[in-house]
Backbone as CSV, one residue per row, in Angstrom:
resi,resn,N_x,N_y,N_z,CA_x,CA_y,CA_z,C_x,C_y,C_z
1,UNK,4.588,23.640,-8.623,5.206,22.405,-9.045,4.504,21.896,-10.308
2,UNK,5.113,21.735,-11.214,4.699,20.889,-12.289,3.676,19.635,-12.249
3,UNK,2.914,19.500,-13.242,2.485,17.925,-12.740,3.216,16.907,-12.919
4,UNK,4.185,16.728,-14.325,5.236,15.613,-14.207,5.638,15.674,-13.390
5,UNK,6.120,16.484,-12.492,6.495,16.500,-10.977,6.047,15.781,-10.292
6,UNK,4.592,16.040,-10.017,3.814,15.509,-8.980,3.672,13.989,-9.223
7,UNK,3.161,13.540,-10.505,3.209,12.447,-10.637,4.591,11.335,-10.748
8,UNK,5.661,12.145,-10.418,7.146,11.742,-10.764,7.250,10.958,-8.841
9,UNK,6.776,12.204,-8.269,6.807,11.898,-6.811,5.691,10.557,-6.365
10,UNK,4.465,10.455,-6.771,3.320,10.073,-6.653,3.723,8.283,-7.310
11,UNK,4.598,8.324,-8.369,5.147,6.899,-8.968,6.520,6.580,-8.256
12,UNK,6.999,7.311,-7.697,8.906,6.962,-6.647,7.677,6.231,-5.980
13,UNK,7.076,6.725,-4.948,6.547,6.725,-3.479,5.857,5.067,-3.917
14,UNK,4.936,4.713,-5.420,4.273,3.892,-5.459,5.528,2.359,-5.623
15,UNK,6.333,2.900,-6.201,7.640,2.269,-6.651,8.568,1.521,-5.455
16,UNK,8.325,2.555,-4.010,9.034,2.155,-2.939,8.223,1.239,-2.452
17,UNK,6.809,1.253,-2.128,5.883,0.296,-1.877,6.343,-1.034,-2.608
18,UNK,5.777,-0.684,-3.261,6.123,-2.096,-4.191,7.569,-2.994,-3.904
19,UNK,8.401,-2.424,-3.849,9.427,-2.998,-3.790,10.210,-3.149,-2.377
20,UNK,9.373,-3.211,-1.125,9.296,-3.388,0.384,8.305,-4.558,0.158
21,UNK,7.337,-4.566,-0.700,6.498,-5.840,-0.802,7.262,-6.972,-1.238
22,UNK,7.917,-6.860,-2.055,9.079,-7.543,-2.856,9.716,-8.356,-2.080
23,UNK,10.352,-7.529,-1.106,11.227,-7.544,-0.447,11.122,-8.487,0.964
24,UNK,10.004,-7.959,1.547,9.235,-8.812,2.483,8.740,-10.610,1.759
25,UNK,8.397,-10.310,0.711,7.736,-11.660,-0.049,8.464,-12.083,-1.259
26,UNK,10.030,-12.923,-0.660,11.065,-13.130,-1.810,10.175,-14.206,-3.320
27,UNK,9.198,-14.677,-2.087,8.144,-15.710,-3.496,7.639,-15.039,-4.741
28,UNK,7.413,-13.642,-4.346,6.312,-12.622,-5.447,7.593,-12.646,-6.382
29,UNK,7.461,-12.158,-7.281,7.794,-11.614,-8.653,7.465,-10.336,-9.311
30,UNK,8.247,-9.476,-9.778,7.867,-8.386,-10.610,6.462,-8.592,-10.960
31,UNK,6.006,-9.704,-11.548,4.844,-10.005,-12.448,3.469,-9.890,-11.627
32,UNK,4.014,-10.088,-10.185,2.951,-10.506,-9.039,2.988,-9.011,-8.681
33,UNK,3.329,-8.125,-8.290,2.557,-7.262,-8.095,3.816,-6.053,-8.817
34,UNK,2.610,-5.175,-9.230,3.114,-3.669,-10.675,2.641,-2.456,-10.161
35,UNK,2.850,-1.999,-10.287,2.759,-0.105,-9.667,1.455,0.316,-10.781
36,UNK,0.728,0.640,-10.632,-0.312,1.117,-11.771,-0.190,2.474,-12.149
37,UNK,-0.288,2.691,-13.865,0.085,3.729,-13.912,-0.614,5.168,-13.567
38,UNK,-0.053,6.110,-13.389,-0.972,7.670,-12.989,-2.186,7.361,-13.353
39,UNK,-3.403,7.826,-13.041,-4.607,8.115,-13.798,-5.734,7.297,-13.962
40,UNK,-5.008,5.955,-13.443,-5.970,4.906,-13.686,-6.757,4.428,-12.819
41,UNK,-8.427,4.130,-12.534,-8.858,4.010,-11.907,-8.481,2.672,-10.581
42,UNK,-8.346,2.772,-9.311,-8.251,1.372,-8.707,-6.828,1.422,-7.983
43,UNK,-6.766,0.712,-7.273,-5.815,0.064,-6.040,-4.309,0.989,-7.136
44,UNK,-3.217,1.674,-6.144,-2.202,1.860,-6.880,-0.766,0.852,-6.969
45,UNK,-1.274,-0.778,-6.599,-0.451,-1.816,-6.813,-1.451,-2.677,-7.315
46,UNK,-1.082,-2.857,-8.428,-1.914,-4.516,-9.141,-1.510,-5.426,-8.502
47,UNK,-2.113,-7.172,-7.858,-1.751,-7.586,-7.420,-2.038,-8.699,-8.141
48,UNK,-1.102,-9.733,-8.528,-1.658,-11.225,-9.181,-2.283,-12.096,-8.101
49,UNK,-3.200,-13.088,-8.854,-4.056,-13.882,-7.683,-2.855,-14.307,-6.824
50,UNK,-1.855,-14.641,-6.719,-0.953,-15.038,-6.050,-0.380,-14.169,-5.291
51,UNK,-0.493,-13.069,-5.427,0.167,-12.251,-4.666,-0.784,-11.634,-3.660
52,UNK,-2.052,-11.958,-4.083,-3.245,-11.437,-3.091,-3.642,-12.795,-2.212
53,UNK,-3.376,-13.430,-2.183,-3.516,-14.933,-1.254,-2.226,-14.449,-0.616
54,UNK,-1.042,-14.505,-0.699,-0.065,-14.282,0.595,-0.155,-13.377,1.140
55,UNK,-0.193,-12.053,0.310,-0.519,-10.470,0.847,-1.754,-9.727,0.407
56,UNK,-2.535,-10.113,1.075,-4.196,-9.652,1.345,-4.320,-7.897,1.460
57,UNK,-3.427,-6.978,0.826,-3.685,-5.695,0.885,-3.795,-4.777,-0.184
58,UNK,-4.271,-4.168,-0.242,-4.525,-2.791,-1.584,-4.358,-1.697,-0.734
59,UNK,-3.135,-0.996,-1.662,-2.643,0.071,-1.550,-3.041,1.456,-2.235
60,UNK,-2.980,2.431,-1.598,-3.552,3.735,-2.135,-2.274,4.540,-1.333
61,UNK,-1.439,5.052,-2.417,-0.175,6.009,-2.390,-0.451,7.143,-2.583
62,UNK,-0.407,8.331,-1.645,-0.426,9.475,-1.707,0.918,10.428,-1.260
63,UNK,1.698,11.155,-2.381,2.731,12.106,-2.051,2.650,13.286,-2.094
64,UNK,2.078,14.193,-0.786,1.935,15.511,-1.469,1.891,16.746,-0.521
65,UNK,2.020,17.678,-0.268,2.637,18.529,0.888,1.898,18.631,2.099
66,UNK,0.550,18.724,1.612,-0.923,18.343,3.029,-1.380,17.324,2.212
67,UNK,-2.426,16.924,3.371,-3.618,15.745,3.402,-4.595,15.852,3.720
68,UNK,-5.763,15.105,3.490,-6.890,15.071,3.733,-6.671,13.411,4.264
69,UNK,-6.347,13.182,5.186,-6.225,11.600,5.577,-7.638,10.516,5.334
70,UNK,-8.607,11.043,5.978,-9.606,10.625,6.026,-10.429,10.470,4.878
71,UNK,-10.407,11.678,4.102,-10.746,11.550,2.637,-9.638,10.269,1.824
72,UNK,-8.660,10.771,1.784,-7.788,9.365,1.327,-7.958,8.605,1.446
73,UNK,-8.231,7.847,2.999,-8.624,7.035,3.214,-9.663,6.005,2.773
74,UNK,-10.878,7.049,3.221,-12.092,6.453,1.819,-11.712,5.924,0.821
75,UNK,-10.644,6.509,-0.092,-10.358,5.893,-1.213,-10.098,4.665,-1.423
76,UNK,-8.962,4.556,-0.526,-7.974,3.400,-0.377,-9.230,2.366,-0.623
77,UNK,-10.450,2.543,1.057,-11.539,2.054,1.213,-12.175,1.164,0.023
78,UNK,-12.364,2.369,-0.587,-13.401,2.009,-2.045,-12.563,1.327,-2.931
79,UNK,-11.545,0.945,-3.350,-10.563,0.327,-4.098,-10.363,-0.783,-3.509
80,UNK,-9.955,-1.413,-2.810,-9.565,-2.135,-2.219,-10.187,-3.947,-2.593
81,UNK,-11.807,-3.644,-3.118,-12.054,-5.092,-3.473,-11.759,-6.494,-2.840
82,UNK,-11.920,-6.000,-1.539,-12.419,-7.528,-0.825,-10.790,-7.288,0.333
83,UNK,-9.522,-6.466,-0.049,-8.547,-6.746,0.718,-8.842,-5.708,1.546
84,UNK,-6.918,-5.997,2.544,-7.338,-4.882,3.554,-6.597,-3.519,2.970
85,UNK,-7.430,-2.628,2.834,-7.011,-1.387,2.572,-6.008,-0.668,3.515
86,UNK,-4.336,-0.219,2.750,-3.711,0.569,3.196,-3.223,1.509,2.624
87,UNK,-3.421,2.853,3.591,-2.786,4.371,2.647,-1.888,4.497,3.160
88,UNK,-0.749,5.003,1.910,0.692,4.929,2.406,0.603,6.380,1.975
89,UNK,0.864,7.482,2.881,1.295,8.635,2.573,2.316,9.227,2.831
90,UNK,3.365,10.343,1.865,4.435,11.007,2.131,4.521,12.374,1.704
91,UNK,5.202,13.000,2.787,5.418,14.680,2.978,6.424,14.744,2.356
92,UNK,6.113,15.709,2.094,7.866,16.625,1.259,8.816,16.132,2.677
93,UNK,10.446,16.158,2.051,11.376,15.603,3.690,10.789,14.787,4.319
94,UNK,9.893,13.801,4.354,9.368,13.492,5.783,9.266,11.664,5.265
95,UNK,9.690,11.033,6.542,9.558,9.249,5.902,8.074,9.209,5.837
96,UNK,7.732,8.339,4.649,6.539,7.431,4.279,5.709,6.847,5.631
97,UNK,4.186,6.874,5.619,3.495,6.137,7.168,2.579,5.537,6.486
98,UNK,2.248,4.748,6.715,0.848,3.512,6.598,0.085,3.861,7.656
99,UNK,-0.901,3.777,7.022,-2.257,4.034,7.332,-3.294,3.268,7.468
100,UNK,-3.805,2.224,8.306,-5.128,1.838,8.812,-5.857,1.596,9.659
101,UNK,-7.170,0.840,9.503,-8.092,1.330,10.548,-7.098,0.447,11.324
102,UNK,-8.438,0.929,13.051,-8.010,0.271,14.204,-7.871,-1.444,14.138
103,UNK,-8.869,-1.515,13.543,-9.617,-2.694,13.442,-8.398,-3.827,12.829
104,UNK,-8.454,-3.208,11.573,-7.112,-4.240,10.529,-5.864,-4.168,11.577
105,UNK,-5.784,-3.136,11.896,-3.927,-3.190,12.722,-4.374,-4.256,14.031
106,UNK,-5.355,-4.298,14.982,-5.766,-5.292,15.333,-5.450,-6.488,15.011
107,UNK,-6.245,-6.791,14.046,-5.978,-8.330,13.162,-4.643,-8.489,12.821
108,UNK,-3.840,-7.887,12.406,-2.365,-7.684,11.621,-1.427,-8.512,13.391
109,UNK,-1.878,-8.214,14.549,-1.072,-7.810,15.992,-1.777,-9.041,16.017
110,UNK,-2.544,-9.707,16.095,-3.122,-11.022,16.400,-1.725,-11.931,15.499
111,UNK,-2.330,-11.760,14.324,-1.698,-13.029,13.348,-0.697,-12.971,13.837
112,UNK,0.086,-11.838,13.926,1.603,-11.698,14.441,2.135,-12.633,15.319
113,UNK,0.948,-12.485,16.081,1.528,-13.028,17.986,0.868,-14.714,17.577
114,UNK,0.140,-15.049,16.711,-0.088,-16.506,16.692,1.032,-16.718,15.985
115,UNK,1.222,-16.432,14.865,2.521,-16.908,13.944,3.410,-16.918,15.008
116,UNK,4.122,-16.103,15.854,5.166,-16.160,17.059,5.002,-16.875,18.032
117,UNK,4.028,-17.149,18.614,3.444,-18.343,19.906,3.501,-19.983,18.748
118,UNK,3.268,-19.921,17.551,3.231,-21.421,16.817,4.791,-21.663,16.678
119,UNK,5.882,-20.571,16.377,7.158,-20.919,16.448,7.660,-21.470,17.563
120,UNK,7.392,-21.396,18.831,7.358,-21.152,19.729,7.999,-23.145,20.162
């Protein structure tokens, strides 16, 4: 496979992220969070201060036929700068999965069920 290839796949995949964030958070704006381009060191969604106060996460997008999850992971890890780190990875054919620790999906299942018990 080519590398414009790879990176063609590697920017869709970062592109779909982004725009499920969007989507979920009609407040954000294009401006509030950007797909970063190939190559560049750091989180693969820029996030404006505003967009990191409602959505507290840094993303690390990986598209590619195997994985090293755990190694990825680290990454996400090390990027991440204070949020909660999530790796979104995708297989050739296969839907997109998020990826994190026990711990954060924890916290994520809390807020959930308080936000739902305060509607309540």
């Amino acid at each position: 496979m080519k590398v414009s290839s790879k990176k063609a796949k590697g920017r869709n995949l970062q592109n779909l992220i982004r725009s499920k964030v969007l989507e979920l958070y009609p407040e954000l704006t294009e401006h509030d969070v950007r797909s970063t381009p190939m190559g560049v060191t750091g989180a693969d969604l820029q996030l404006s201060e505003k967009a990191r106060t409602t959505h507290p996460y840094s993303y690390e997008c990986k598209s590619h036929a195997r994985y090293s999850v755990y190694k990825d992971y680290e990454q996400a890890c090390s990027n991440a700068n204070g949020l909660i780190p999530i790796l979104v990875i995708k297989q050739n054919n296969s839907t997109p999965l998020v990826i994190l620790s026990l711990e954060n999906w924890c916290k994520l299942i809390k807020e959930s069920r308080h936000q739902t018990e305060s509607q309540k």
